[in-house]
Each structure stands twice: as C-alpha cells, then as structure tokens.
MDAnalysis code that builds the backbone (N, CA, C; Angstrom):
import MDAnalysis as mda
import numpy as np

u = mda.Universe.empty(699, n_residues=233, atom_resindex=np.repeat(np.arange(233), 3), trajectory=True)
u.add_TopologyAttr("name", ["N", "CA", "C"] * 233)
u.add_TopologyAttr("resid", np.arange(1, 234))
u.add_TopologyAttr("resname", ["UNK", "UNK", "UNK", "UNK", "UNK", "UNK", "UNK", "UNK", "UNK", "UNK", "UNK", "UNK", "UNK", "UNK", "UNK", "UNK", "UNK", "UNK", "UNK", "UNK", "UNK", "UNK", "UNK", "UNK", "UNK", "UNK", "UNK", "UNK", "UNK", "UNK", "UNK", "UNK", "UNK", "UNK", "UNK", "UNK", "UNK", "UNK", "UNK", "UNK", "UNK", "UNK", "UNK", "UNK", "UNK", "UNK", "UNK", "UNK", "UNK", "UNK", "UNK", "UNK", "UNK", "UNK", "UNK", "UNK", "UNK", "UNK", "UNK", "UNK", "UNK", "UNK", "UNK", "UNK", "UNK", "UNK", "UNK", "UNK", "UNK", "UNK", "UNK", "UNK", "UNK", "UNK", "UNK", "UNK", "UNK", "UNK", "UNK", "UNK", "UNK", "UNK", "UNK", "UNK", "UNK", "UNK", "UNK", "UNK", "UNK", "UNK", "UNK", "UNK", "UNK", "UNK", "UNK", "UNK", "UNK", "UNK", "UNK", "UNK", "UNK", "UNK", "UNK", "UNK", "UNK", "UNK", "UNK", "UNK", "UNK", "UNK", "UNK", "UNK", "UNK", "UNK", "UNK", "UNK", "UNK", "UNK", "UNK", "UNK", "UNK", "UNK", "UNK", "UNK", "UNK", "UNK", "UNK", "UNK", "UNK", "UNK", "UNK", "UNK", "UNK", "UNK", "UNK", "UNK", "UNK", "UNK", "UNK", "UNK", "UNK", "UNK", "UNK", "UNK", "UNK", "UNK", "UNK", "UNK", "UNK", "UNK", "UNK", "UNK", "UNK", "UNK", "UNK", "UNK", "UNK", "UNK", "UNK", "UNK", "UNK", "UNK", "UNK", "UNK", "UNK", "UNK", "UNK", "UNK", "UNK", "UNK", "UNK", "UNK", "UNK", "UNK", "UNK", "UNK", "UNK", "UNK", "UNK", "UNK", "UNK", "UNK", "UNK", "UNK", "UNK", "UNK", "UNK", "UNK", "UNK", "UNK", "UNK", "UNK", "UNK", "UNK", "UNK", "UNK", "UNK", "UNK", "UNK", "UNK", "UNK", "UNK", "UNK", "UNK", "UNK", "UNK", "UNK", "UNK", "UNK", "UNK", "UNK", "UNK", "UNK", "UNK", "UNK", "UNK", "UNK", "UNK", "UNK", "UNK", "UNK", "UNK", "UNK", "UNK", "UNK", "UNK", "UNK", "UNK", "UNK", "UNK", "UNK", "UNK", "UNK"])
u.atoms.positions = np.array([
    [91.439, 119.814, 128.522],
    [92.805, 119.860, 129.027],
    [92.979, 120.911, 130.133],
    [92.049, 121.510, 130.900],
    [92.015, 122.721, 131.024],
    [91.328, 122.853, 132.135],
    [90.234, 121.958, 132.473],
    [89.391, 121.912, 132.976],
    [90.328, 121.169, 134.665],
    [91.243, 120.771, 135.080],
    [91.876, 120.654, 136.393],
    [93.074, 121.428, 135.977],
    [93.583, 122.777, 135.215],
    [94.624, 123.008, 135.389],
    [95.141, 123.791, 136.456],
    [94.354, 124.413, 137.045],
    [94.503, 124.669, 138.661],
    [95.600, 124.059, 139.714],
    [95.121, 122.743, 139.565],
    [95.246, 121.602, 140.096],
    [96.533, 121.592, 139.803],
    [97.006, 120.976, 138.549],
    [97.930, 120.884, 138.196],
    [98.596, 121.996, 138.265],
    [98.759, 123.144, 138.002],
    [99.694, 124.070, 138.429],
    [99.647, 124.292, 140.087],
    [98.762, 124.253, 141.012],
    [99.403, 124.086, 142.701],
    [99.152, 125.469, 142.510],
    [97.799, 125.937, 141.858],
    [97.411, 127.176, 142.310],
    [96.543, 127.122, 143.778],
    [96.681, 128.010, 144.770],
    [95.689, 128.315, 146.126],
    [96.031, 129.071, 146.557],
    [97.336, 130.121, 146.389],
    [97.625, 131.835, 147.067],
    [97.122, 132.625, 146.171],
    [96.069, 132.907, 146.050],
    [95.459, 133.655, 144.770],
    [95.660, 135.217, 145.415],
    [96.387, 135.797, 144.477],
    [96.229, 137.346, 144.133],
    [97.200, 137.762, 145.897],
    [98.444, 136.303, 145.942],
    [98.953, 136.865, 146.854],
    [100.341, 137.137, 145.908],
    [102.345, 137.580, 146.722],
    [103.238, 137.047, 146.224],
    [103.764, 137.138, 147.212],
    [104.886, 136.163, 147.339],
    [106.400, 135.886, 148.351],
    [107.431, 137.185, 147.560],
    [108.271, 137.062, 148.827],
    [109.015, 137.963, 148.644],
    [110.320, 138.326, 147.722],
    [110.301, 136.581, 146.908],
    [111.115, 136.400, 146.391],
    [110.474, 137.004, 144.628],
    [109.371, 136.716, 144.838],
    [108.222, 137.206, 143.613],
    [108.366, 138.379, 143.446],
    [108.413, 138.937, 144.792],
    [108.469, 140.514, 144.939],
    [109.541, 141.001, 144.399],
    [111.051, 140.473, 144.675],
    [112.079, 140.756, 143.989],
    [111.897, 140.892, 142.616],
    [111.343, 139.496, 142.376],
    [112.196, 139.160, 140.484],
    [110.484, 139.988, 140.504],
    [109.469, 140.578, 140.358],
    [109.203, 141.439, 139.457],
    [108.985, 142.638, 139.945],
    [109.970, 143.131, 140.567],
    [110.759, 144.477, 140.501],
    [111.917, 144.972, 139.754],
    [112.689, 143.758, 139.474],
    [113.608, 143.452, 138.660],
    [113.239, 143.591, 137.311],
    [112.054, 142.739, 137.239],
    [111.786, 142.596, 135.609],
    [111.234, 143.817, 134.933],
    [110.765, 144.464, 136.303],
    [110.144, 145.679, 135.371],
    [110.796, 146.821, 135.817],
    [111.538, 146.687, 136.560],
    [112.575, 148.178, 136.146],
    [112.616, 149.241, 135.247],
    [112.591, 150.189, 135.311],
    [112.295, 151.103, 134.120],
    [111.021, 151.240, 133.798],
    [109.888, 150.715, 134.126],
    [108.721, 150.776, 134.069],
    [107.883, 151.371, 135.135],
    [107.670, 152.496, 135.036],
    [107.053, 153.468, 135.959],
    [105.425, 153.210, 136.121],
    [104.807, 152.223, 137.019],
    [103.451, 151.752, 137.003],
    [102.761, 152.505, 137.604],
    [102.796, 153.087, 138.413],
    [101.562, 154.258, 139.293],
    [101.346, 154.595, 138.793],
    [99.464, 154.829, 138.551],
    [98.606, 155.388, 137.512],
    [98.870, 154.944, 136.103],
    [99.160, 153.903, 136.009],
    [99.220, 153.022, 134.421],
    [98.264, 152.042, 134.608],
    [97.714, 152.049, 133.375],
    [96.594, 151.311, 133.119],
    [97.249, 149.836, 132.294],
    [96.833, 148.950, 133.137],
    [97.407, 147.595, 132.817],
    [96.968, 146.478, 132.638],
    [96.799, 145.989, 131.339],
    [96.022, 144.598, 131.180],
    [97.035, 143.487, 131.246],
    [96.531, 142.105, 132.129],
    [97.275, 141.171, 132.342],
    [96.404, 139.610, 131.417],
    [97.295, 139.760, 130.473],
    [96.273, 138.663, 129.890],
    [96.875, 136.866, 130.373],
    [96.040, 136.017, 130.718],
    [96.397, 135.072, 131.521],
    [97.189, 134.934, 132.693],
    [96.216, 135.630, 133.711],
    [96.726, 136.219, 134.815],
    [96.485, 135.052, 136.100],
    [96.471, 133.975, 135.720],
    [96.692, 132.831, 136.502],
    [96.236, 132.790, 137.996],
    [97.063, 132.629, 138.639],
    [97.261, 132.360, 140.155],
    [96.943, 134.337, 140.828],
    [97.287, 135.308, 139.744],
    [97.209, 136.494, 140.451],
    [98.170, 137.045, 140.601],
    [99.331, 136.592, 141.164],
    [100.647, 137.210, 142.017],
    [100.892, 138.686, 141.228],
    [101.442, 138.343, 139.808],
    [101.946, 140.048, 139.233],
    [100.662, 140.938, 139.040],
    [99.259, 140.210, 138.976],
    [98.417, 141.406, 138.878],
    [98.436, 141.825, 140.230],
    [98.642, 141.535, 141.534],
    [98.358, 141.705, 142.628],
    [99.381, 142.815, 143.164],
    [100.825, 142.070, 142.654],
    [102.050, 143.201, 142.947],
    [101.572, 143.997, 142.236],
    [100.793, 144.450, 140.939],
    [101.090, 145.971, 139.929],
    [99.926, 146.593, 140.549],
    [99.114, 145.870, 140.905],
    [98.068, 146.755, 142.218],
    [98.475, 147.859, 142.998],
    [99.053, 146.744, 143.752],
    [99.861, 147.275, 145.066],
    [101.470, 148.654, 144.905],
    [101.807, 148.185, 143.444],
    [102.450, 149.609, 142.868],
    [101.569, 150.626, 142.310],
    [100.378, 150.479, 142.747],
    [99.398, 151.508, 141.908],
    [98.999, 152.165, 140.654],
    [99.073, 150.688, 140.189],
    [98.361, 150.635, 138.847],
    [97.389, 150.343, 138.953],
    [96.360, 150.541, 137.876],
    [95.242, 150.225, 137.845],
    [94.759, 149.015, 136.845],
    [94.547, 147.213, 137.184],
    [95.068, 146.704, 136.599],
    [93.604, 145.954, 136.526],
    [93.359, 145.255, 135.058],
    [92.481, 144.576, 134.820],
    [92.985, 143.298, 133.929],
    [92.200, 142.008, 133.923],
    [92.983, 140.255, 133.772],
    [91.639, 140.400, 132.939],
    [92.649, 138.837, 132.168],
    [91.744, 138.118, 131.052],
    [92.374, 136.585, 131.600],
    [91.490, 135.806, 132.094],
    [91.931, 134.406, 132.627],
    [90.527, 133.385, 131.755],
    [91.041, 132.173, 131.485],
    [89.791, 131.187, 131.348],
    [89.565, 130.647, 132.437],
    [90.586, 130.300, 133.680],
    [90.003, 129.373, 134.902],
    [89.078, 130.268, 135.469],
    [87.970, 129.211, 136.033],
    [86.529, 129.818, 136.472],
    [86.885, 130.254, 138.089],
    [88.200, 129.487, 139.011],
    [88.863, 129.433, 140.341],
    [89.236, 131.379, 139.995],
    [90.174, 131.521, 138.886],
    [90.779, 132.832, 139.032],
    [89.816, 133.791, 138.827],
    [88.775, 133.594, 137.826],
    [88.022, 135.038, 137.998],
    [86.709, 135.231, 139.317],
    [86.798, 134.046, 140.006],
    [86.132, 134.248, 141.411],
    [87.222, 134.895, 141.897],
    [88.481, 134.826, 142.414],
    [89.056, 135.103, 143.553],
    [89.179, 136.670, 142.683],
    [89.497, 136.867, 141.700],
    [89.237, 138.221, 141.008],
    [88.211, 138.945, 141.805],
    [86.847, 138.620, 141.761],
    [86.127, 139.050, 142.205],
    [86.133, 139.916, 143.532],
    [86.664, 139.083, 144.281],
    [86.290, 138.675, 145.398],
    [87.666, 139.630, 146.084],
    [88.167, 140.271, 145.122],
    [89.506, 141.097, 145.165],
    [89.221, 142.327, 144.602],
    [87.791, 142.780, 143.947],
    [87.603, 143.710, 143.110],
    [88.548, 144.256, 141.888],
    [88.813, 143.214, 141.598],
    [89.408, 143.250, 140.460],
    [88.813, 142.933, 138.970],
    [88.654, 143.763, 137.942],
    [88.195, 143.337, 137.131],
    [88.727, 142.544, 136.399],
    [87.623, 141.641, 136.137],
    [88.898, 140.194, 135.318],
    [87.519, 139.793, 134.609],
    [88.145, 139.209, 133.417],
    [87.110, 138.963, 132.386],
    [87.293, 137.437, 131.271],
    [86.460, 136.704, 130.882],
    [87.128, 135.170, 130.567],
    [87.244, 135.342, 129.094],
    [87.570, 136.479, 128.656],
    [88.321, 136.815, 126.847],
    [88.458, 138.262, 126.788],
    [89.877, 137.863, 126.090],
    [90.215, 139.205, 125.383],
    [89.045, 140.733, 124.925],
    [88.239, 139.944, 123.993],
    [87.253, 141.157, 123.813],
    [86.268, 141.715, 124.231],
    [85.895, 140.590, 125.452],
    [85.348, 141.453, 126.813],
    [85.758, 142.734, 127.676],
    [87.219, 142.470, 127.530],
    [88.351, 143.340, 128.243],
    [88.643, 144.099, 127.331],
    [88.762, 144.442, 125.983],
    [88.371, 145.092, 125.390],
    [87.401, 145.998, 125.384],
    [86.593, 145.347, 125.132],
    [85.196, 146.136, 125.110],
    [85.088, 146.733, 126.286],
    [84.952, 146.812, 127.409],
    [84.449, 147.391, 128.893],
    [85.278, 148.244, 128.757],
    [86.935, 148.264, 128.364],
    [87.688, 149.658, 128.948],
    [87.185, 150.756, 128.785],
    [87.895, 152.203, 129.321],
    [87.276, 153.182, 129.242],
    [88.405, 154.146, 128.571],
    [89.576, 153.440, 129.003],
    [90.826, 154.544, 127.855],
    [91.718, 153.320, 127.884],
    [92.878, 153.614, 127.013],
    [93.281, 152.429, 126.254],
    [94.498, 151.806, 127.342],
    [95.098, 150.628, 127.241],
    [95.715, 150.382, 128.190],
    [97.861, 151.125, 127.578],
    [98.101, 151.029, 128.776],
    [99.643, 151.675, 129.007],
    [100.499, 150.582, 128.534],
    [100.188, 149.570, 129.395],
    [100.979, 148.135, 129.078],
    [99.687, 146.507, 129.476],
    [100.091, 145.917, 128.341],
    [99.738, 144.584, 128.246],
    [100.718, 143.661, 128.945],
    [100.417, 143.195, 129.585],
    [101.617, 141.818, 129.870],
    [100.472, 140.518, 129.495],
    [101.617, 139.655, 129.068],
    [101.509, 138.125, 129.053],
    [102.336, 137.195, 129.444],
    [102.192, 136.669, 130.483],
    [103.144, 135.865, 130.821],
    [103.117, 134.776, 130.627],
    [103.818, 133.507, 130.435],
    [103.464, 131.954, 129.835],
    [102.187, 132.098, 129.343],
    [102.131, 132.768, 128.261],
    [100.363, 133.009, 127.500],
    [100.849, 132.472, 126.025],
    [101.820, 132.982, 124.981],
    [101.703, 132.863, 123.682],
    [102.194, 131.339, 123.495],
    [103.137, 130.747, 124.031],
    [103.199, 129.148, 124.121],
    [101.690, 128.085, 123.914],
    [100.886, 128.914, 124.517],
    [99.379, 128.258, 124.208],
    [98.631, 128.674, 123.108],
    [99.055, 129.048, 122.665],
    [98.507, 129.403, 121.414],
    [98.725, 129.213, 120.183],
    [98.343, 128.754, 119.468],
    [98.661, 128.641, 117.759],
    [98.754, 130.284, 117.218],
    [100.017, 129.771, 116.170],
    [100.265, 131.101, 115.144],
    [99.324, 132.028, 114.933],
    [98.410, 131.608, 114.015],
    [97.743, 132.474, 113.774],
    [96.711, 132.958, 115.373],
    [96.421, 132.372, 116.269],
    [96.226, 133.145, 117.754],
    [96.534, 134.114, 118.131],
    [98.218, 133.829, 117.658],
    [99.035, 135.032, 118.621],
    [99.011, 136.003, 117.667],
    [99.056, 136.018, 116.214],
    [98.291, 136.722, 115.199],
    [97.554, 137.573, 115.457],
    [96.495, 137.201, 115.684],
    [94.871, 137.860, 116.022],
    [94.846, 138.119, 117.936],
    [95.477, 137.892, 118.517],
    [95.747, 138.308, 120.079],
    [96.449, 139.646, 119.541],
    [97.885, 139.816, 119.174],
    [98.551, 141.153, 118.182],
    [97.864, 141.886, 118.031],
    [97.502, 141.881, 116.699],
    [96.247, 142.298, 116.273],
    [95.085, 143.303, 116.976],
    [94.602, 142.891, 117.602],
    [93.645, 143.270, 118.959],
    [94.246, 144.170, 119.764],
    [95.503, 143.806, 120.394],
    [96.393, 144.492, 121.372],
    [96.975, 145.733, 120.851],
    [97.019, 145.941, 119.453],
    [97.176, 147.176, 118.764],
    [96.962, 148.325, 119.054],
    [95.540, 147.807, 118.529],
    [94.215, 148.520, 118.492],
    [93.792, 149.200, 120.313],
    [94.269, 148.350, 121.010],
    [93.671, 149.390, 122.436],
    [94.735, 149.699, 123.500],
    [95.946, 149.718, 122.411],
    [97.136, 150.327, 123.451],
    [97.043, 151.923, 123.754],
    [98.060, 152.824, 124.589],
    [98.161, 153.661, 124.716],
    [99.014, 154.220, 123.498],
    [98.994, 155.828, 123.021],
    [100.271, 155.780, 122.207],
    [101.085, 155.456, 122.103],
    [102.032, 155.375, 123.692],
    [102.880, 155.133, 124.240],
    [103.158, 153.801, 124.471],
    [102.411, 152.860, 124.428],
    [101.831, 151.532, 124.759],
    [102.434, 150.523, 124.281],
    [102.921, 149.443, 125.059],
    [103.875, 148.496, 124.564],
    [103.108, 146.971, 125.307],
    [103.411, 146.084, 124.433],
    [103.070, 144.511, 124.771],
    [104.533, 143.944, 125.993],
    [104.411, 142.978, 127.288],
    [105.499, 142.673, 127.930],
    [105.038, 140.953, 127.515],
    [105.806, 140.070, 127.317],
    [105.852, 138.930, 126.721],
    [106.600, 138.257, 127.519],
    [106.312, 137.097, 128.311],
    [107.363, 136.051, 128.727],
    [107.457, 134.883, 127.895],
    [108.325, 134.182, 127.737],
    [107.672, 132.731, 126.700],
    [108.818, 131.765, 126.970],
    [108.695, 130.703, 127.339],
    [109.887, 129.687, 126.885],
    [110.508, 129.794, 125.670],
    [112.021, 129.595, 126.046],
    [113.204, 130.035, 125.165],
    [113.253, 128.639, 124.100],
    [112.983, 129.015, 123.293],
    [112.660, 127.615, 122.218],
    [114.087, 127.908, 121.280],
    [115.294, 128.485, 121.569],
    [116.663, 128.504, 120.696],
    [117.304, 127.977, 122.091],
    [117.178, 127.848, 122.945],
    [117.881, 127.518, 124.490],
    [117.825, 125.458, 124.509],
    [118.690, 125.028, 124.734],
    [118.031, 123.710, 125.314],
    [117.740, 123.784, 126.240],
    [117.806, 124.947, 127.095],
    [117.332, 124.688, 129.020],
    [115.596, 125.140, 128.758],
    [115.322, 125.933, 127.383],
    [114.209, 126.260, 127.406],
    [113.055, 125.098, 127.254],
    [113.687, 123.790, 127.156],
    [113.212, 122.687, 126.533],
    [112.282, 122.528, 127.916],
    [113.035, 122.650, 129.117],
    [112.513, 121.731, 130.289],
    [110.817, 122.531, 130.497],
    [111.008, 124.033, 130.568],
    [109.336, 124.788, 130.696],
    [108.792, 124.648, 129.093],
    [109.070, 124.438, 128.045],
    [108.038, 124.094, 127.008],
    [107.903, 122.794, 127.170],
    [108.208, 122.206, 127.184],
    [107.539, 120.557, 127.164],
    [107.276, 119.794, 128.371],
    [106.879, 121.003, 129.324],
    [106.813, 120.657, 130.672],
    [105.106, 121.174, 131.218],
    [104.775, 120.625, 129.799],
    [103.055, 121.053, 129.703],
    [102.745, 120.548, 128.638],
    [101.100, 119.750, 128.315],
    [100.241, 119.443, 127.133],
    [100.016, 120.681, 126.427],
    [99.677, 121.652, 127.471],
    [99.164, 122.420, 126.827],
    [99.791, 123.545, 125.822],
    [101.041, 123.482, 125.971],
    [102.090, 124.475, 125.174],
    [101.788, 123.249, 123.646],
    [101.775, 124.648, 122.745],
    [101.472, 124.132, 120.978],
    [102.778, 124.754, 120.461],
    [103.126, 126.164, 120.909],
    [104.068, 126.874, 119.979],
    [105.429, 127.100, 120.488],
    [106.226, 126.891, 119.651],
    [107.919, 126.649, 120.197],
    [107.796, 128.440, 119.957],
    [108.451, 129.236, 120.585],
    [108.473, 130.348, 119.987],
    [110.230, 131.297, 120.908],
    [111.087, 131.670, 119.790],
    [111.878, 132.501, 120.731],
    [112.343, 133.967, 119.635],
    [113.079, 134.617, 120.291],
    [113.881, 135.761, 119.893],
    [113.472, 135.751, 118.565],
    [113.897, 135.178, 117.843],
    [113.960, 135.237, 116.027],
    [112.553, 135.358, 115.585],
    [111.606, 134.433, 116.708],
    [110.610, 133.734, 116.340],
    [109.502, 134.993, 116.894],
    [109.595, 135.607, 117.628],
    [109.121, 136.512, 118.478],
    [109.102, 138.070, 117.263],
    [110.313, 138.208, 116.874],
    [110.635, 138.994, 115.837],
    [109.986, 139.176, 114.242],
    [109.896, 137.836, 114.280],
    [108.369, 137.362, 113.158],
    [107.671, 138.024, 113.118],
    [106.955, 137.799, 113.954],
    [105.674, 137.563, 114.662],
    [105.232, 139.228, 114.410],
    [106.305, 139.827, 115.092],
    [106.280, 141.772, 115.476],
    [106.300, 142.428, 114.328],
    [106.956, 141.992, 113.072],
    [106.795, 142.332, 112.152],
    [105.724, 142.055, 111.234],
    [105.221, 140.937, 110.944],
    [104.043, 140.586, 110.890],
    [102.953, 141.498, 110.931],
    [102.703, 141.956, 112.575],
    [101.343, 142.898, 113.236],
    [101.840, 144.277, 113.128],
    [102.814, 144.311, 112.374],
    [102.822, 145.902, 112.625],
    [103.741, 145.991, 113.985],
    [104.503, 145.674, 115.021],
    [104.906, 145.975, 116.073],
    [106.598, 145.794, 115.681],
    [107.184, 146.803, 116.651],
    [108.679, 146.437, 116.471],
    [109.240, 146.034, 117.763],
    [110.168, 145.006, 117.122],
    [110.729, 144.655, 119.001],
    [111.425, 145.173, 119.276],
    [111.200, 145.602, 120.281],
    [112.105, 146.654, 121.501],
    [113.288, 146.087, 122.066],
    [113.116, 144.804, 122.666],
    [114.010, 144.096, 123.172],
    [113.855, 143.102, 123.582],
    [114.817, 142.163, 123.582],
    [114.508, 140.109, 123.795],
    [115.552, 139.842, 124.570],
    [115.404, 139.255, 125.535],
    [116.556, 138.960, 126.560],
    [116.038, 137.868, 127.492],
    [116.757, 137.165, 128.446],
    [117.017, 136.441, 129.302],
    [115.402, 137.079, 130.549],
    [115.075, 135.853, 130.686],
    [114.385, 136.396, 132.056],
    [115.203, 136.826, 133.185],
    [114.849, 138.305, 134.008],
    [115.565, 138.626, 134.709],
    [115.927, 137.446, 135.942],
    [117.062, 137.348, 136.841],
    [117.724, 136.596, 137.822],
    [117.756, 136.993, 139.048],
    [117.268, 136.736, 140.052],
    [117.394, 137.112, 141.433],
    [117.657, 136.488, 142.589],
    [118.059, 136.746, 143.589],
    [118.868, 136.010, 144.680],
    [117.619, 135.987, 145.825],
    [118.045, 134.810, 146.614],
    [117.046, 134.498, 147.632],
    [117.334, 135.759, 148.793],
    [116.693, 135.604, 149.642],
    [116.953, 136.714, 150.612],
    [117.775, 136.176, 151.845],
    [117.843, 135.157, 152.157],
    [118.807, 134.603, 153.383],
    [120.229, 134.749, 153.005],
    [121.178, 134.959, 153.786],
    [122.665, 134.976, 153.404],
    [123.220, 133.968, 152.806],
    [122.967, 133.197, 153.309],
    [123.465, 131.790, 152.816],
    [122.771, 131.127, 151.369],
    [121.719, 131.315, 151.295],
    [120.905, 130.738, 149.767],
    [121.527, 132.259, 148.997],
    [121.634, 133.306, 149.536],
    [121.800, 134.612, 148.253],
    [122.826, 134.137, 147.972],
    [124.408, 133.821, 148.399],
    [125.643, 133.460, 148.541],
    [125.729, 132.554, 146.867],
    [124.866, 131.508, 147.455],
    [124.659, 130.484, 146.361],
    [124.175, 130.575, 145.705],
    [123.050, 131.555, 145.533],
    [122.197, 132.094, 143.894],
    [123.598, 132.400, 143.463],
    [124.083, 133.230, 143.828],
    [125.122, 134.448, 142.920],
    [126.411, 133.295, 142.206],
    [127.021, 132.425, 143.088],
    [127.465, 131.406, 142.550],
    [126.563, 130.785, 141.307],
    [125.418, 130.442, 141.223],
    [124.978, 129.755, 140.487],
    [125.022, 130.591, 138.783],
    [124.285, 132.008, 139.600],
    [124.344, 132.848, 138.717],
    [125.474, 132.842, 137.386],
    [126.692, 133.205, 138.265],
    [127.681, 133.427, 137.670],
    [128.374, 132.328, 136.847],
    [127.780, 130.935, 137.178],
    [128.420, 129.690, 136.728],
    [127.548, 129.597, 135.049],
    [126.049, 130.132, 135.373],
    [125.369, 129.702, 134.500],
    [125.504, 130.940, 133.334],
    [126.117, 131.867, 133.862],
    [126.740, 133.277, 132.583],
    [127.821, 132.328, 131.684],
    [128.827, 131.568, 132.781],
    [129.674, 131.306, 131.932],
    [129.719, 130.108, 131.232],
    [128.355, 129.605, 131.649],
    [128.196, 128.184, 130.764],
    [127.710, 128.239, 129.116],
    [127.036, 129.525, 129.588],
    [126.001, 130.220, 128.211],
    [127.258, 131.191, 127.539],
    [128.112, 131.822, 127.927],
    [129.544, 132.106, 127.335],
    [130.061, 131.203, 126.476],
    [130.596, 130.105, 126.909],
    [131.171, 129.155, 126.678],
    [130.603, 128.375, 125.283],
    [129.018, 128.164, 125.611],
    [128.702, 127.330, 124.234],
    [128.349, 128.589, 123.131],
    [128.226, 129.912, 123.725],
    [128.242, 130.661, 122.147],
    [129.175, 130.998, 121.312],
    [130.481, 130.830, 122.500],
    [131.651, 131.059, 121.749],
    [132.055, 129.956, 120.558],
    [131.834, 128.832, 121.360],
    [132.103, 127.373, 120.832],
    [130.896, 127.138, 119.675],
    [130.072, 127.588, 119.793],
    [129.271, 127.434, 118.572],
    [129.023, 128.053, 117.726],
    [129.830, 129.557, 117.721],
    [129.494, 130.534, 117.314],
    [127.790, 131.088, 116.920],
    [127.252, 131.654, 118.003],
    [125.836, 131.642, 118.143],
    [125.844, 133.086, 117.969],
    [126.583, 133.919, 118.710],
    [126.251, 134.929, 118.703],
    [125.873, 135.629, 120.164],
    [125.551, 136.830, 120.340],
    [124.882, 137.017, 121.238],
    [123.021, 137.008, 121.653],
    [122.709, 135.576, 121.733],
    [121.083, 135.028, 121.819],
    [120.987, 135.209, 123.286],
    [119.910, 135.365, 123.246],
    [119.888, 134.796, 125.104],
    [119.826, 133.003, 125.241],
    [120.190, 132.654, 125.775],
    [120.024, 131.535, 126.579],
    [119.696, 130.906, 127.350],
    [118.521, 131.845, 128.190],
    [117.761, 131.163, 129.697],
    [116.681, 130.327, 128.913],
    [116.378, 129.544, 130.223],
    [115.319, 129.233, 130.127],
    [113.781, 129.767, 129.408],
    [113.978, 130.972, 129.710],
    [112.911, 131.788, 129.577],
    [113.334, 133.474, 128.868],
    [112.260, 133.716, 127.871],
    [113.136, 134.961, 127.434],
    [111.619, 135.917, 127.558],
    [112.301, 137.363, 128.039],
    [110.919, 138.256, 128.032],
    [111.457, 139.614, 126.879],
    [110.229, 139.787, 126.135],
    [110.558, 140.732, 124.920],
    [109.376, 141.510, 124.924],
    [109.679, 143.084, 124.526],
    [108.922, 144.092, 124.422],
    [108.113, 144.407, 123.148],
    [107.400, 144.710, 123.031],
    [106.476, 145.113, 121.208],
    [106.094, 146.257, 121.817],
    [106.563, 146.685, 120.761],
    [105.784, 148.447, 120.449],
    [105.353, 148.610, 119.182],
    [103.892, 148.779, 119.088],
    [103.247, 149.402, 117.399],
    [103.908, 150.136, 116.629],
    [104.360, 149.615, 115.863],
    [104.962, 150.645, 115.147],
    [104.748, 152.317, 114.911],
    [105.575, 152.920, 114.550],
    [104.806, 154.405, 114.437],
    [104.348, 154.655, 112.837],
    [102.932, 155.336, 112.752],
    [102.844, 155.651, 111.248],
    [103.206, 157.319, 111.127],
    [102.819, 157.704, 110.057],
    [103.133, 159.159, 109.876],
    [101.947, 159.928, 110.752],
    [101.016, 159.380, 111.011],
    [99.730, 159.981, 111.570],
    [100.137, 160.125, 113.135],
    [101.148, 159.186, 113.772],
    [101.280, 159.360, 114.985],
    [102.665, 160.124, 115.266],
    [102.952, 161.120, 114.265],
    [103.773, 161.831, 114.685],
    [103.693, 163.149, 114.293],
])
C-alpha cells in the first residue's frame, strides 16, 4: 500500500516550504522555543516542517519508510533513518521534542502503544510528544481520515487522552489545528471571513448539541508530557 505513496501524496518539493507553510508552522508552534532543541520528526514525509525547524535552528533528525524521503534526507545532510529504533539507537542525548504529524492514524492501538512507549524512554526531562491526527469526534474530520487506505485508527481528544494515560504521559493540551490567512489582501480578507464563519458554525452545533467545549476542526494537535515520578523531582 505504500510502495507508490509518494505518488499519491504529490510529493517532489522535498525538504522545501511555501510561505503559507511558513506561517501555519509558526503559528502552530508558538511558544516553542526551537534553537538548539533537539528534534525528532517521526514520519517526516515530503520534509517541509523538518526543513522549517532546521532553518529555526534546531537540530533535527526523521524517521520516514519512503525510500524517495530518506534519499533527499541525505542529500540534505540530514539524518533520517527507516525506524524508530534506529533513531533511537544512534542519538547522542535525548530528544527536546518529538513531533508526529498524520503518523498515529496509521497505526494500530497497540502501535501507538509501543511508539509511546519508546518515546518515553528518550525524551528530554523537559520533553514532550507534538501530535497532529484527524479529528475523529468532528464530522469535518471525516473528509482527512477516510481520505486514505492507509489510515486504520479513528483517534481524537478523548481518544488521544486514553492513550496518555495508558503510557504514563499526561495531556497537556488538545485543540483545533492552528488557522492561517493567505498572504495576498484579497485571499487574507476571505480566509478571515471564512475563519470566522467556521467559529460560528462549530458554536452553533455545540450549543445545539450540547457538546461542550471539543474542538471541532478538521484536524486536532495535542501535547504529551511523561508524567512526573517522585525520582524526577
């Protein structure tokens, strides 16, 4: 299944990003101080955010299966490696932050289990997991999970929360993928319209359904932090 997904995703700017990329993950990681952070990107695809956390001066190393991404890795001096416990194993001090982006959707339960698990074990003290995943409590989240063979696991907020408790990790926080406006006057004009239409659409059915305050995008990104024991304090 795996073997043309390249293809099918309309990967060929490897380890570049547009400027609009540039926005939304400046946005997303706000508050996240990357210069001189040590950063593992597990299913680091096409490149783009390992390329931006580069270029903010981090020091960043990938775990990809396509054989396309860990050439252009290469070929970027980037260390990139085709499993987790390769990337494991080679480090030399533990990583600051993990990201995964559209990664745990591919995976079965017990995967993301034993991915946890692992990610524990070679964080920084300080060290936290960044998670993107299709919003599986959203119906808009419907269109990016089932908008692939390869997604197995419905997974959101509640479901995410499981999971953290489970491995020992506590969630930090679950929210909406961050939102950003195009850069021309005229398309920003109309993001912000859209923006604001789609706050109050997601208003509207929590009130009416009494949901609560869930997120509702498409896409939700949530933080894990290892829990603390008595030894780490």
């Amino acid at each position: 299944m795996y073997d043309q997904y390249d293809t099918f995703k309309g990967w060929h700017n490897y380890f570049q990003y547009s400027e609009e990329q540039n926005r939304y993950f400046t946005k997303e990681f706000q508050g996240f101080p990357l210069t001189g952070k040590r950063i593992l990107e597990i299913g680091y695809g096409e490149g783009s955010l390992l390329a931006w956390m580069r270029d903010q001066g981090a020091h960043v190393v990938g775990v990809e299966l396509n054989e396309r991404s860990l050439e252009e890795a290469t070929k970027q001096g980037i260390s990139a490696f085709s499993d987790l416990e390769s990337a494991f194993k080679e480090k030399t001090k533990p990583f600051d932050l993990i990201v995964a982006f559209d990664v745990f959707e591919h995976l079965q339960v017990e995967e993301i289990n034993s991915l946890l698990g692992q990610a524990k074990g070679n964080l920084s003290a300080n060290g936290c997991l960044f998670i993107r995943v299709p919003n599986g409590r959203s119906p808009w989240g419907l269109v990016n999970q089932y908008g692939d063979l390869t997604h197995c696991t419905v997974l959101s907020d509640l479901r995410l929360q499981q999971l953290a408790l489970n491995a020992g990790y506590t969630l930090k926080s679950c929210r909406d993928q961050a939102q950003v406006t195009r850069k021309r006057l005229r398309k920003r004009m109309l993001d912000i319209v859209f923006h604001f239409a789609r706050r109050t659409v997601d208003f509207l059915i929590r009130r009416i359904y009494g949901f609560g305050n869930i997120p509702l995008g498409s896409n939700i990104v949530a933080i894990l932090a290892p829990q603390k024991t008595h030894d780490d304090h």
